[in-house]
N, C-alpha and C positions, 0 to 999 in steps of 0.2 A: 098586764099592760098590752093593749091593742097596738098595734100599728097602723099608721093609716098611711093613705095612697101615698102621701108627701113621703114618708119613713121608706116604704116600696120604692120609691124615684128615686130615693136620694142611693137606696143601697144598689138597684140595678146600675145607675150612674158610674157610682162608685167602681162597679164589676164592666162595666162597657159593655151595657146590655141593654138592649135599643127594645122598648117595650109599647106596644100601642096603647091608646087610653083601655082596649076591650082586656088586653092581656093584663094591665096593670091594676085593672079592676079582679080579675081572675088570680091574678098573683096574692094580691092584698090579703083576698081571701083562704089563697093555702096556705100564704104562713100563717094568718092566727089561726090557722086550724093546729097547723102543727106545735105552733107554742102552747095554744091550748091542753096539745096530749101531754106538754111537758110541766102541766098543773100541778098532779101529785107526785112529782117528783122534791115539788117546794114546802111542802108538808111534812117531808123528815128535818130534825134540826139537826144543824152543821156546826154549832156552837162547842163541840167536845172533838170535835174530827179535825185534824190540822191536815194543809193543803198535803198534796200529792204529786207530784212533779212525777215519777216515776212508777208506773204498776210495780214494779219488783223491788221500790225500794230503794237501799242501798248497795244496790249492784254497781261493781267495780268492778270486776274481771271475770269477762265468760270464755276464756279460752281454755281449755283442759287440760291437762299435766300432760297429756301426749305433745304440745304445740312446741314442748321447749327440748325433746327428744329430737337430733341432728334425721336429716331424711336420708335416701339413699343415696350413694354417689351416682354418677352421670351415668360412669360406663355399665354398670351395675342394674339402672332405672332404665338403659337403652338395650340392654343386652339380648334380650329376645323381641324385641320392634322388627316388625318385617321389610323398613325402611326407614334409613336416619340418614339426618343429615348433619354435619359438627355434633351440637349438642341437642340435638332436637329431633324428635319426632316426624318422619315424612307421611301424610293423608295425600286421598285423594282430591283433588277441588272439590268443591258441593255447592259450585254459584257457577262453574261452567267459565269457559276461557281462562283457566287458570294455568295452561300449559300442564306441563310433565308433571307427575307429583314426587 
């Protein structure tokens, strides 16, 4: 199925894509080119195949059996920081005017 200029107008339209007659003649022209490469792709049947919503599947849970293991305590996870503040980590700025770190 071809496209024609009118198909081209209506979708750049659509996208708020201001097209002159020379580019919308040149557009027209690269998508049927490109639907054209998507030709034999319509020549495998699809008739046995059911949709696919997900590459993986029926994936439900990607978190690893480490995720539900409690983490470090604070004082423990700050204990060798070369500078903390309560419970947090002190750096130095890296955008500049950040005052004292």
């Amino acid at each position: 199925m071809a496209l024609s200029e009118n198909d081209v107008r209506g979708i750049a339209d659509y996208a708020h894509i201001g097209l002159t007659p020379e580019e919308l003649t040149e557009m027209t022209t690269y998508m049927n080119d490109a639907i054209g490469m998507l030709e034999p792709v319509l020549q495998y049947g699809d008739a046995d195949v059911p949709p696919t919503f997900h590459p993986i599947g029926d994936l439900s849970n990607v978190m690893g059996t480490d995720a539900e293991r409690p983490g470090l305590p604070v004082d423990v996870a700050l204990s060798d920081a070369a500078s903390t503040r309560e419970r947090y980590f002190r750096v130095p700025s890296i955008l500049g005017d950040g005052g004292e770190a």
